[in-house]
VOGU-3710 file (C-alpha; in Angstrom, 3 decimals, decimal comma):
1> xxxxxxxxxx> 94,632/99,964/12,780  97,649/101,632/11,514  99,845/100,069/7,774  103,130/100,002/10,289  101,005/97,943/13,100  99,277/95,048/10,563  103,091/95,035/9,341  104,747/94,591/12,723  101,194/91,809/13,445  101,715/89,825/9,935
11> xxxxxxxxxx> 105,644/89,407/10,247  105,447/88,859/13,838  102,904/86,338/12,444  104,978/84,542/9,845  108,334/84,642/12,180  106,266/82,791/14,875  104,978/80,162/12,403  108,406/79,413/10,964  110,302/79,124/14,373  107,135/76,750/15,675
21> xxxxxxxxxx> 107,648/74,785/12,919  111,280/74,422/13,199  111,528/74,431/16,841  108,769/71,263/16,767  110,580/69,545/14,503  114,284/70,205/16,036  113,013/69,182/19,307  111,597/66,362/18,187  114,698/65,030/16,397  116,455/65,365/18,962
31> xxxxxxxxxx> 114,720/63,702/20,614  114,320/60,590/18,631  118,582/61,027/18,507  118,986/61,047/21,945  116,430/58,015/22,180  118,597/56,183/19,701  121,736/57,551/21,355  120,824/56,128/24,741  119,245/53,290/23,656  122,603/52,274/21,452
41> xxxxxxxxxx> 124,707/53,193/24,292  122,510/50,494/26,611  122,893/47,745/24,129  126,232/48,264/23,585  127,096/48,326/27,249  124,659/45,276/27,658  126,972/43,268/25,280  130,537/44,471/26,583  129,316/43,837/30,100  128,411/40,371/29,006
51> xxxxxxxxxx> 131,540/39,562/27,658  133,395/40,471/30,845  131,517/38,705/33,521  130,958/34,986/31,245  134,634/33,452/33,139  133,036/35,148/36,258  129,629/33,280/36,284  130,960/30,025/36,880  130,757/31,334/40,883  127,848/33,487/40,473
61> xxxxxxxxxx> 128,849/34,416/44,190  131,534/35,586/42,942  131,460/38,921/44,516  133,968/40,539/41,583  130,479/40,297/39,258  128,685/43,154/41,718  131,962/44,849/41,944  132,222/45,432/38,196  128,470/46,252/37,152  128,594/48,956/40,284
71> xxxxxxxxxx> 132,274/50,750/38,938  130,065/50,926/35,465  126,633/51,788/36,732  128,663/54,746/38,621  129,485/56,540/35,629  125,862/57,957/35,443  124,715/57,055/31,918  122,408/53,980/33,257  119,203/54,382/35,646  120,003/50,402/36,335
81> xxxxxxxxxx> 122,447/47,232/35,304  120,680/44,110/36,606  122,557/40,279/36,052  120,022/37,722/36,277  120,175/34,113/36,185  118,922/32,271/32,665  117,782/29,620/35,461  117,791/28,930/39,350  121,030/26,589/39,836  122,736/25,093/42,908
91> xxxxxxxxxx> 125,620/23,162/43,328  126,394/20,774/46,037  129,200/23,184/47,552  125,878/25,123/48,087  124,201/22,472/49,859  126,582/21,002/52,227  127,995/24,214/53,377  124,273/25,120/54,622  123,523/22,140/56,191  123,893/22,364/60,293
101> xxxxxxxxxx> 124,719/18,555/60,286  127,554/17,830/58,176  131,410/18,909/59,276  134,443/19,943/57,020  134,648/16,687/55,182  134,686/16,010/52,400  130,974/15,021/51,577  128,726/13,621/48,175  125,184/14,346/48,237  122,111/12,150/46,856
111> xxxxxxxxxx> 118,807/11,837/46,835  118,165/15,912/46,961  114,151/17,135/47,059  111,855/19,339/47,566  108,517/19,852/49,005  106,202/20,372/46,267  104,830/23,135/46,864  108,276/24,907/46,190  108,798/23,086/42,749  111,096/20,559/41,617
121> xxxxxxxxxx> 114,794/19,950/41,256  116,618/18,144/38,700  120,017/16,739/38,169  122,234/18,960/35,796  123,983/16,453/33,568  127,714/17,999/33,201  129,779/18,022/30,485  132,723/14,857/31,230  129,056/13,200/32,271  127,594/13,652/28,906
131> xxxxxxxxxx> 131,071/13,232/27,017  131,395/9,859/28,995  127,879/8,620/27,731  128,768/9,378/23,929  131,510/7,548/24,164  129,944/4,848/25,775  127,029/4,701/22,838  130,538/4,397/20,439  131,675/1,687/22,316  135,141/4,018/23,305
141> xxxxxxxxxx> 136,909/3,002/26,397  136,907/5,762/29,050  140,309/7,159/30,470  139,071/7,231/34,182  142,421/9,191/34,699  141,709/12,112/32,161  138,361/12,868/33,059  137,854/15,829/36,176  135,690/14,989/39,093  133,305/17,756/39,018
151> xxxxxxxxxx> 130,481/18,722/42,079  127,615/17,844/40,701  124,583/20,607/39,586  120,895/21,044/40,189  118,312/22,635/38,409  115,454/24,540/40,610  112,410/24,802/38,703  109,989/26,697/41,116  106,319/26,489/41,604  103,846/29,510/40,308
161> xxxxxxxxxx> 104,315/31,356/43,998  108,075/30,929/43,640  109,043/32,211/40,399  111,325/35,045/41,955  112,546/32,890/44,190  112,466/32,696/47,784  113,719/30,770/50,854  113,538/26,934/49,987  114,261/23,776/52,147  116,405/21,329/50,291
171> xxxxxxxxxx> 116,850/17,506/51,395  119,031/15,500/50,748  121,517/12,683/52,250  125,267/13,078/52,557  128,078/10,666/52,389  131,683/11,442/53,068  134,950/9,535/51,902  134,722/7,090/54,849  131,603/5,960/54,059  129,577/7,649/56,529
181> xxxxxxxxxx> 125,783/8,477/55,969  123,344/11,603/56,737  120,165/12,452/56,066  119,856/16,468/56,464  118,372/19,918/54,464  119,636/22,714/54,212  117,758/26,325/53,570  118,844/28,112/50,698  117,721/31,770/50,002  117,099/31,560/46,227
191> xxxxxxxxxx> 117,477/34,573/44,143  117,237/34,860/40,175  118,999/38,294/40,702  122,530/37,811/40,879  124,014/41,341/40,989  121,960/44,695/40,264  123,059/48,274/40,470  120,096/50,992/40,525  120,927/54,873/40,307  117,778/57,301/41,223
201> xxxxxxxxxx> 116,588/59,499/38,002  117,719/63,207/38,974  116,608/65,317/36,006  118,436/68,396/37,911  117,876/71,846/36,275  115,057/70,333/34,158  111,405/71,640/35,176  108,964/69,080/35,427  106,406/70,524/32,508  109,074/69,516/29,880
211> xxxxxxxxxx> 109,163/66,366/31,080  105,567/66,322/31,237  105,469/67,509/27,883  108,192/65,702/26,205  108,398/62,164/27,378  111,322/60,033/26,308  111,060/56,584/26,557  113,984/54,124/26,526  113,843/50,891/26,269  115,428/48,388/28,415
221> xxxxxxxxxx> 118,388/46,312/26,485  119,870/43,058/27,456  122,463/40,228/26,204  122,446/36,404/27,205  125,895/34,931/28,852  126,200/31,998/27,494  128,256/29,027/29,006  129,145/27,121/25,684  125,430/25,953/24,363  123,405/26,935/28,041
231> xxxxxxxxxx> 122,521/30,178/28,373  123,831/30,709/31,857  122,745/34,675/32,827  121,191/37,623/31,138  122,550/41,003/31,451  119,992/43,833/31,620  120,734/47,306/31,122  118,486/50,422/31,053  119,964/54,084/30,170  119,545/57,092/32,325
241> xxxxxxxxxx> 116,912/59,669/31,127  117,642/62,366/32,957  121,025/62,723/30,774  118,715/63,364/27,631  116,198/65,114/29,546  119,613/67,485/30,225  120,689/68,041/26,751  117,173/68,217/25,174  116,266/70,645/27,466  119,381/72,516/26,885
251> xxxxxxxxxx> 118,888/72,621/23,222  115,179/73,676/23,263  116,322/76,660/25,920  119,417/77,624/23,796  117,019/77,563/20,625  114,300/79,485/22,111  116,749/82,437/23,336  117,942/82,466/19,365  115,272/82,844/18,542  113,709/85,622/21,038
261> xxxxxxxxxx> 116,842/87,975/20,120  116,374/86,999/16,379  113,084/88,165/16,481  113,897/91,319/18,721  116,775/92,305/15,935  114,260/91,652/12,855  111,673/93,729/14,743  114,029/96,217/15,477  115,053/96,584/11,516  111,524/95,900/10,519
271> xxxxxxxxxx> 110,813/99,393/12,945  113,400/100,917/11,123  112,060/99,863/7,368  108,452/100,535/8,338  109,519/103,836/9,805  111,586/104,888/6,601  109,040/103,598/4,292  105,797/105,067/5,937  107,549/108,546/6,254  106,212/109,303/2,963
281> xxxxxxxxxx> 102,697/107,791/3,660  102,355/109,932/6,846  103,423/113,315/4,296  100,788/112,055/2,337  98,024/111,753/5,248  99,201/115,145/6,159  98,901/116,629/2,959  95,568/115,112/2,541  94,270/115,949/6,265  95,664/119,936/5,341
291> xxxxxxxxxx> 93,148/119,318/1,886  90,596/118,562/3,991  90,701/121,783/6,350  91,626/123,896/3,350  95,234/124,111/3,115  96,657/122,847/-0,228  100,427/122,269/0,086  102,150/119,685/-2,090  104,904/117,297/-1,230  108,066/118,689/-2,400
301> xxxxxxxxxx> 110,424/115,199/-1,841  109,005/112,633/-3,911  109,297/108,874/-2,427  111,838/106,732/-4,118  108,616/103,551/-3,914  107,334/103,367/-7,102  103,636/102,660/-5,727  104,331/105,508/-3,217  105,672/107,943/-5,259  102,824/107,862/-8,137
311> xxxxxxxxxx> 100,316/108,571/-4,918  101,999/111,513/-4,025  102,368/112,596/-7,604  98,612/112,308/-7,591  97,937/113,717/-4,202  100,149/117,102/-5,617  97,762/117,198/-8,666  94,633/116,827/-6,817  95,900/119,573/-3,724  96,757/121,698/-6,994
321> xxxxxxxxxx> 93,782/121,429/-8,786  91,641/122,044/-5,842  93,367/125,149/-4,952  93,300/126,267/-8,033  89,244/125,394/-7,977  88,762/126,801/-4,355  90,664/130,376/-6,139  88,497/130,707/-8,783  85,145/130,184/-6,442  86,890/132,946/-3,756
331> xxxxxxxxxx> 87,088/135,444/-6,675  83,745/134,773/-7,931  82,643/135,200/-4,711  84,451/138,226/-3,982  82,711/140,117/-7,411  79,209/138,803/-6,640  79,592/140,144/-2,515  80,631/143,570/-4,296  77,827/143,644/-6,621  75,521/142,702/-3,560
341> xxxxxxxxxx> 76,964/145,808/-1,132  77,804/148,444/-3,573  75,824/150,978/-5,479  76,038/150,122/-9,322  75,150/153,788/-9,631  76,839/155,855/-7,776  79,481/153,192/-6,298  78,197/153,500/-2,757  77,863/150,885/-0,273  74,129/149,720/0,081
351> xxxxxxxxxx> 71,720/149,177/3,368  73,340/145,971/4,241  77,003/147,223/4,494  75,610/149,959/6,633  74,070/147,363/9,008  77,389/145,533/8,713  79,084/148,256/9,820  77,212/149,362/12,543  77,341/145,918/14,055  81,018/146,330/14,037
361> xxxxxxxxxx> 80,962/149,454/15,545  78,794/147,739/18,341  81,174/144,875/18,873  83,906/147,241/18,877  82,932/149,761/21,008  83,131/152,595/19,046  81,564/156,027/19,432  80,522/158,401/16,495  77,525/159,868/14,547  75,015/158,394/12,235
371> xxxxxxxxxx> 73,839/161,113/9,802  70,655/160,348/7,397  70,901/162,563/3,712  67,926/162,637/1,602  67,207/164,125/-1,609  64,555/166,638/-1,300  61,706/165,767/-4,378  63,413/163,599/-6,083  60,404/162,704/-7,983  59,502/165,967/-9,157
381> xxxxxxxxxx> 63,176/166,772/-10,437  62,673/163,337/-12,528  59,748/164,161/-14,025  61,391/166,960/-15,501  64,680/165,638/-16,308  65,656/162,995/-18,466  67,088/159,684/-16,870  70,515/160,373/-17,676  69,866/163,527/-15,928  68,660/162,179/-13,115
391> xxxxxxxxxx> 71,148/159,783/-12,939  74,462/162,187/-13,248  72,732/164,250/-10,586  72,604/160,763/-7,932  75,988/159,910/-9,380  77,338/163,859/-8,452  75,699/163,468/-4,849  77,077/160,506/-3,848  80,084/161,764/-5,028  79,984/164,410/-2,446
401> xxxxxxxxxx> 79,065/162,549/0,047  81,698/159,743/-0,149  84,271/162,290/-0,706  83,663/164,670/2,239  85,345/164,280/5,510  86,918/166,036/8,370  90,470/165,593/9,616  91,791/162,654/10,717  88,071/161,000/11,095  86,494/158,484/9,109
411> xxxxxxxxxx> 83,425/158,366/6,805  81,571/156,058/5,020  78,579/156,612/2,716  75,982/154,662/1,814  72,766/154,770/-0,659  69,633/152,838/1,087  67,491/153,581/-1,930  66,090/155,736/-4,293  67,097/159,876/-2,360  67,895/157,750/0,944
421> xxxxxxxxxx> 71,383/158,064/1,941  73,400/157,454/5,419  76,609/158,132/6,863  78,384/157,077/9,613  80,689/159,235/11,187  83,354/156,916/13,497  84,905/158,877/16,324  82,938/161,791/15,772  82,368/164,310/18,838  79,107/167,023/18,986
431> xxxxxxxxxx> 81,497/169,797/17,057  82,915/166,989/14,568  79,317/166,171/13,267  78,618/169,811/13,182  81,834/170,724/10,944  80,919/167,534/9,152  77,728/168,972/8,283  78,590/172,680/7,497  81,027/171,526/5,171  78,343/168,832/3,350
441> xxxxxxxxxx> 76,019/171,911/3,169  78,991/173,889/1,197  78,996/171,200/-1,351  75,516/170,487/-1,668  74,964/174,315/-2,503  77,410/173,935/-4,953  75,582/170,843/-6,430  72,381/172,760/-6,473  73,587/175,847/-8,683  75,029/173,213/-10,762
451> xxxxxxxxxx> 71,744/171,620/-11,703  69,200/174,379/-11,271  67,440/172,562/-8,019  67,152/174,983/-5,581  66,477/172,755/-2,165  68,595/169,970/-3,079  68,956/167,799/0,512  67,928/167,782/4,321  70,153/166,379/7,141  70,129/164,067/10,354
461> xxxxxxxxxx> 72,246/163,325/12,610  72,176/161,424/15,935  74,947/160,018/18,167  75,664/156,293/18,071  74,468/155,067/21,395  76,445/151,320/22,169  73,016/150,160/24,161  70,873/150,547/21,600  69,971/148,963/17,902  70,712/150,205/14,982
471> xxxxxxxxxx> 66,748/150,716/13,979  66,614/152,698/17,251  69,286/154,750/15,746  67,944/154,830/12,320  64,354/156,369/13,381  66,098/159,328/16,087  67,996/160,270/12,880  64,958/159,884/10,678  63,384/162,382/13,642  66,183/164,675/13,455
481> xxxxxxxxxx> 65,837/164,749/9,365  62,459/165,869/10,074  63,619/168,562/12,321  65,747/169,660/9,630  63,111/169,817/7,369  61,178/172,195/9,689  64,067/174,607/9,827  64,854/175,386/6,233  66,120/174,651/3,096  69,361/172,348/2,613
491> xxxxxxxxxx> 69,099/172,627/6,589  70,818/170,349/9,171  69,610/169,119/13,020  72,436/167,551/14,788  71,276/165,789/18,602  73,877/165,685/21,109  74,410/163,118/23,608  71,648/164,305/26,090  69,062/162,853/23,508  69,830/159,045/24,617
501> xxxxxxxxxx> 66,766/157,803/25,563  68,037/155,876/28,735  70,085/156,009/32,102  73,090/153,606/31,575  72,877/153,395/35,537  69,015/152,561/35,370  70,085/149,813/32,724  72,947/147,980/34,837  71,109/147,740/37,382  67,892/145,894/34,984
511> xxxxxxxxxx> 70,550/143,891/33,691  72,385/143,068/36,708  68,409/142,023/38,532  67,739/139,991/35,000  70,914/137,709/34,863  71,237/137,007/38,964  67,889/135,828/38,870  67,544/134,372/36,033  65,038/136,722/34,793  64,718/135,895/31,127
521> xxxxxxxxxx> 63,303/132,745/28,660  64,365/130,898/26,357  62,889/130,362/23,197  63,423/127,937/20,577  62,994/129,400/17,127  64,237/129,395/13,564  62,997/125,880/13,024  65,468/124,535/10,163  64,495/121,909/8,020  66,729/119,704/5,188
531> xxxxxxxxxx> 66,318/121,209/1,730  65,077/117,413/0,470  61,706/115,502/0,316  61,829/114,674/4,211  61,624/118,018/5,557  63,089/116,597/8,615  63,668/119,381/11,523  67,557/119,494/11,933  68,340/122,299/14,275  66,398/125,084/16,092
541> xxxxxxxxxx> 68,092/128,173/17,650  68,115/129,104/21,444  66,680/132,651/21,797  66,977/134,599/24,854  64,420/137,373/25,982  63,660/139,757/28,693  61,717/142,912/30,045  61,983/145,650/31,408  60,286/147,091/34,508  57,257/148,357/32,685
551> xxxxxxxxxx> 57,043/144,820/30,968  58,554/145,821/27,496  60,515/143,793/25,347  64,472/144,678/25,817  65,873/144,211/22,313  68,494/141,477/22,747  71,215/143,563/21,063  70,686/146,343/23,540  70,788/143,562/26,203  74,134/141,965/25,090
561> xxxxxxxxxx> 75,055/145,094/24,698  75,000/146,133/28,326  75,579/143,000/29,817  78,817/143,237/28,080  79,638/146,885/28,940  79,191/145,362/33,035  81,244/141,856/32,483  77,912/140,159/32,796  77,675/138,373/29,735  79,754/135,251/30,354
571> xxxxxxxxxx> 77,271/134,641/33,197  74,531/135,099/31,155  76,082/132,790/28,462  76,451/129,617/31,208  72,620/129,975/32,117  71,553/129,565/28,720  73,984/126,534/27,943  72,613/125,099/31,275  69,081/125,901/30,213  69,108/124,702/26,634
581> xxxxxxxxxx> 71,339/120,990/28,012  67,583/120,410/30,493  65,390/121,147/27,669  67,176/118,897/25,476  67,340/115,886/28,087  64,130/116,652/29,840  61,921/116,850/26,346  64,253/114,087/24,746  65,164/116,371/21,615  66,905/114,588/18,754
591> xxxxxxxxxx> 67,340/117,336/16,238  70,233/120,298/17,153  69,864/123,426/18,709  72,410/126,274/18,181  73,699/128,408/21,262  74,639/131,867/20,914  77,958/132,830/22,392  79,043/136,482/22,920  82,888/137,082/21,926  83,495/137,839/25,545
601> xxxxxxxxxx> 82,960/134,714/26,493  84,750/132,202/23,427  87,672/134,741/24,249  87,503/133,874/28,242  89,796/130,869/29,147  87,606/130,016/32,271  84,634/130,206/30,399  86,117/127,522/27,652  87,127/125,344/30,422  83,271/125,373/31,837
611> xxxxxxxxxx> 81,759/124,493/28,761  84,476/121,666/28,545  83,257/120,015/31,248  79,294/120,704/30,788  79,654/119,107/27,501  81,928/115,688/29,129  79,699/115,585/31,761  76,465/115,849/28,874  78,702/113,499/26,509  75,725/111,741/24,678
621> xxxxxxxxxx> 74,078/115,048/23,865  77,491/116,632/22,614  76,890/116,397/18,690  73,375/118,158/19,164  75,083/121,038/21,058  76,009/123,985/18,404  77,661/126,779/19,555  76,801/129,903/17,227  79,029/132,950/16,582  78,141/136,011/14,473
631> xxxxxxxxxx> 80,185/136,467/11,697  80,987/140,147/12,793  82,088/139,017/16,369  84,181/136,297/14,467  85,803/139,088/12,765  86,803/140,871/15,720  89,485/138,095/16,706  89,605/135,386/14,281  92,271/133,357/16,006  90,376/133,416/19,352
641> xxxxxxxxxx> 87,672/132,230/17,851  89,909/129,349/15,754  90,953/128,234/19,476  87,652/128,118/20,883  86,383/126,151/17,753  88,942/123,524/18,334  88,506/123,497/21,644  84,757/122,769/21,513  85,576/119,660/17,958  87,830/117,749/21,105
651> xxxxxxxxxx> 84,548/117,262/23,318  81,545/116,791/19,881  80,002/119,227/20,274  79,697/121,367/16,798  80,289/124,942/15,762  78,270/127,575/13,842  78,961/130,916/11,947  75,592/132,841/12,031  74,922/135,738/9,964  77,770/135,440/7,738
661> xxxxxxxxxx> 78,814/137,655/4,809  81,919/138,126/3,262  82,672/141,263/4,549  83,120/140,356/7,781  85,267/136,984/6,897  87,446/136,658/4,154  86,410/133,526/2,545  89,970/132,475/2,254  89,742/132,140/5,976  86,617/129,526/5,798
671> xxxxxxxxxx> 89,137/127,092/5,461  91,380/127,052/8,868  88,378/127,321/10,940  87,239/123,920/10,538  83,338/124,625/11,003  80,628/122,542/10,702  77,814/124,863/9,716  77,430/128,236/8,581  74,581/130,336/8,583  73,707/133,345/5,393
681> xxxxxxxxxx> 72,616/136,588/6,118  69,256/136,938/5,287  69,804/139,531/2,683  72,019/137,098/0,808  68,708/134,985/0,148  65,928/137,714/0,108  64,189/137,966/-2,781  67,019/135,558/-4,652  65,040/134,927/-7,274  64,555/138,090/-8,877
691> xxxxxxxxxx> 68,463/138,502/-8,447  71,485/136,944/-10,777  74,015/138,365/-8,189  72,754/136,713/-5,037  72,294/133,245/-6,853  75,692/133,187/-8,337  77,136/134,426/-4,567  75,166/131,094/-2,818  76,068/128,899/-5,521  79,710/129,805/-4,875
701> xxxxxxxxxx> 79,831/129,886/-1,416  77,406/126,295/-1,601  80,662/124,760/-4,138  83,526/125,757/-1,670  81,667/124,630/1,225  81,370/121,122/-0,100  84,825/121,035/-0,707  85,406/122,049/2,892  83,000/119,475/4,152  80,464/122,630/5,813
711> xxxxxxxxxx> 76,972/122,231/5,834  75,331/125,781/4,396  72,273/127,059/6,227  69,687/129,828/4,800  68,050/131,829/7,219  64,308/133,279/7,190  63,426/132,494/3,942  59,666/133,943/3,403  58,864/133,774/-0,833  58,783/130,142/-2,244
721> xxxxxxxxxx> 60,466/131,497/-5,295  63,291/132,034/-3,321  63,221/128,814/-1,493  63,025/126,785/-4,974  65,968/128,493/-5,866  67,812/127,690/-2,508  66,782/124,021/-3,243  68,604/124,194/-6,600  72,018/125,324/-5,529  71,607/122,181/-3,128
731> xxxxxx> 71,817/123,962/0,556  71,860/121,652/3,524  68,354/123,570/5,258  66,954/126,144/5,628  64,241/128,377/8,204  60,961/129,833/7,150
//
């Protein structure tokens, strides 16, 4: 996980902690305020209310008491206001006006009861009543005048099933002011509610999981109404909570949206801070991702971060101190491949160049001559001559050699060994080879005056022929040096073009039959093993062979050859990527095996698509799928060959430079091909033990491939000698 994405998690983190916390404890605040609010407001309203009805209650039928607690209850702050009685009274008003037997009169009640199952009744004993007896226990006379008639009161005390009230038959016996006498009841609906007002709970624009989650609970508040030292009625109020629900709600919602665009602004400056302060980190991972493939830049605007800045600081020393490294192994590199391909003697480039060479001339296309020069009796001149003789006379005919030419063609000379020399003529016709020649004649007659050796050299020559080998080439001038010989002194044969041993036509069609039908095996070879105590088998190379018609070997660069010349060779190439992918899953293979590629087909767009999907469509055998390019047909386009590399890294599968030698690749170029093996040239490790200039060349190339992260390979190596000192410079395998 990116620095800039654990930044954007932790804050995001910590700014969700803090507004939890301080959304919890808002809410719940105000909460408990609104609680206390309502509740206040309830008792408050309980109190005032009280106050205002007490002259009322003295006619609790007063219909002005319902009046009054409905105009309040409709202001929407209470869910209900409910008046109840302290105690179930009646007066005798009550009584005689619902009687059926008594008229307008004016009447006086006694004797009132009740059935027992609906309670009792008792006499209220009124206030002139109980003044009258105090002053009676005093001994006062009594003003009959001052003191009010009042009705007389009853007390209802109801039975366990009547508590609430009910319907209740009262009787009782009636006498009016003329003296007259009835027994009657009367049925009084008796309710300990005198007035209530109810509103329903509407909680509007409030969703029912924040009620569910938030519950406020109000308590119901009252206030007694007392009528001097009785407690006459109790007034009962309860606040609405859908009001609270309202503005709680309102605050959580309003607090929540703060919060969202609070924390979409910090993000949005945090993006801005992380992107302005991780600029330099991601110059840094460039810089060190450009190390890793080679490239050592340095970062030229410094971060102002302290922290920062002293990485980069050390990121420039360690890119400069690397390249600097990296330099000195290219140059030491550079003088131990020239000590390895050129004549100390005579300054001429050795057998291995001239095998270089003619693989580029195969890959290339090119037509010419290849002319073999050797020194007649050699021996027999150094027996008689001293060594410094012998020596100024093989420095004088190289001499000649590298320095003649004809117009506008090129030559290059080499010394194989000892009086063996070669040249290879490039673009040179029949009559070019046989001017060539003439003229090397001139100054080899020259040479022998000079040093008293009458037959001084034989010559030749035979055309390069692009479907053969270069050992094919080698022996049919060999055969024309012996024709030479058979002629005459310092004598020359030169073949012509009618000497090539086959038909091209007869070929294409051979090749054409072999790749159709699949006319050719593949065998696993070159079995590499890790240069360490395990001697585990890490990779094995895919080699292709045929036949011809009379059951002969072809030699495979003859066959490339031609299957190039006839756009065959990309067909070719998809068999044996098919075939090797079968062995692998069919024998279960765990170690590697390297797949030749011809530079026709790594430069062929549908080709690279093809593998693309053979390698998704084989994805769990991808890493053990190494595509192998000669360093010579690297050479020929280097940034084809970059493209096809990267190509191949997208979809695991590996890449591998076989053959390699410095000639063909510039080591300074190792670096932006990003390759995961690479493969000596044999001669590099031949016989390494007897030779300072071939260790000090693999040591070198072994140091800068470890800095590139490449995995070194040595190829055929026969002598144990040689193979100790392979194990020394620390190579990653090698093949016997």
């Amino acid at each position: 996980m990116s620095l800039s994405k654990q930044l954007y998690i932790i804050i995001a983190f910590i700014f969700f902690m803090i507004f939890t916390g301080n959304f919890i404890i808002s809410v719940k605040n105000t909460k408990e305020y609104l609680e206390i609010e309502s509740i206040t407001k309830a008792q408050d309203t309980a109190t005032s209310l009280g106050m205002g009805l007490k002259s009322l209650l003295k006619d609790k039928q007063d219909p002005e008491i319902e009046s009054i607690i409905t105009a309040i209850s409709n202001r929407g702050f209470y869910k209900e206001i409910r008046l109840v009685d302290a105690s179930f009274t009646i007066s005798e008003t009550q009584l005689i006006r619902n009687s059926v037997d008594l008229d307008d009169s004016l009447w006086k009640i006694s004797d009132l009861t009740i059935d027992n199952s609906f309670g009792k009744i008792e006499k209220i004993t009124s206030d002139s009543e109980l003044s009258k007896e105090l002053s009676e226990l005093e001994n006062e006379e009594i003003d009959e005048s001052q003191i009010d008639i009042e009705e007389d009161t009853y007390s209802y005390i109801p039975s366990a099933e009547y508590t609430n009230g009910g319907k209740i038959t009262f009787n009782f016996t009636a006498i009016n002011e003329n003296g007259m006498k009835v027994n009657t009841s009367s049925k009084l609906t008796i309710q300990k509610v005198i007035a209530k007002a109810t509103r329903a709970v509407k909680f509007y624009y409030v969703p029912n999981w924040f009620i569910d989650m938030i519950p406020i609970k109000l308590e119901e508040k009252s206030s007694e109404i007392s009528d001097g030292w009785k407690t006459t009625a109790i007034i009962y109020v309860s606040a609405n909570p859908g009001d609270a629900y309202a503005k709680l709600y309102q605050q959580a919602k309003s607090g929540i949206i703060y919060s969202i665009l609070a924390f979409l602004f910090s993000m949005l400056i945090l993006f801005i801070f992380v992107q302005y302060l991780l600029k330099p980190l991601k110059r840094i991972e460039k810089l060190a991702n450009s190390i890793a493939v080679g490239k050592f830049g340095i970062i030229e605007k410094l971060p102002w971060t302290t922290e920062i800045k002293n990485v980069a600081i050390a990121m420039n020393d360690m890119s400069s101190k690397i390249e600097a490294i990296i330099n000195k192994l290219n140059n030491n590199l550079k003088n131990s491949s020239e000590k390895l391909s050129v004549d100390e003697l005579c300054g001429l480039s050795l057998k291995q160049s001239f095998e270089t060479d003619m693989k580029n001339m195969f890959i290339h296309k090119k037509t010419g001559y290849v002319f073999v020069i050797k020194i007649f009796d050699l021996a027999t001149y150094a027996k008689s001559h001293t060594n410094k003789e012998v020596n100024a006379f093989i420095k004088e005919f190289g001499s000649i050699l590298k320095n003649t030419s004809i117009k506008d063609k090129k030559t290059i000379a080499y010394r194989f060994f000892g009086s063996e020399f070669a040249v290879i003529g490039e673009g040179f016709s029949y009559e070019d080879s046989i001017k060539f020649a003439k003229s090397l004649q001139e100054s080899l007659g020259k040479l022998a005056l000079e040093f008293g050796k009458k037959e001084i050299a034989h010559i030749g020559a035979t055309p390069f022929n692009p479907i053969g080998t270069t050992p094919e080439m080698l022996q049919a001038a060999n055969e024309a040096y012996q024709k030479a010989t058979l002629i005459g002194a310092n004598e020359a044969y030169i073949r012509d073009s009618n000497d090539l041993s086959r038909d091209m036509e007869s070929w294409r069609d051979l090749i054409f039959d072999i790749i159709d039908n699949s006319k050719f095996n593949v065998k696993y070879i070159g079995d590499a093993t890790l240069l360490n105590h395990s001697n585990e088998l890490v990779m094995q190379e895919a080699f292709t062979s045929a036949c011809d018609k009379d059951g002969m070997d072809i030699p495979i660069g003859t066959f490339v050859s031609i299957a190039e010349k006839y756009e065959k060779i990309i067909d070719l190439d998809k068999k044996i990527v098919s075939n090797v992918i079968n062995h692998i899953l069919e024998n279960k293979i765990n170690h590697n095996i390297s797949i030749n590629l011809s530079l026709e087909s790594i430069n062929n767009t549908a080709f690279i698509a093809w593998i693309a999907r053979t390698i998704q469509n084989n994805n769990k055998i991808a890493k053990q799928l190494v595509f192998s390019i000669t360093a010579y047909a690297v050479a020929k386009d280097m940034d084809k060959f970059k493209f096809f590399a990267d190509e191949i890294h997208k979809y695991g599968a590996k890449i591998i430079i076989k053959r390699f030698e410095s000639k063909f690749i510039p080591l300074d170029n190792i670096k932006d091909f990003n390759l995961d093996y690479i493969r000596l040239a044999r001669d590099y490790t031949c016989n390494i033990c007897n030779d300072n200039s071939k260790q000090n060349f693999v040591e070198a190339i072994q140091e800068l491939s470890t800095l590139l992260n490449i995995k070194v390979f040595a190829e055929n190596v026969k002598d144990e000698e040689d193979l100790d000192i392979i194990k020394s410079f620390s190579l990653y395998a090698a093949s016997r």
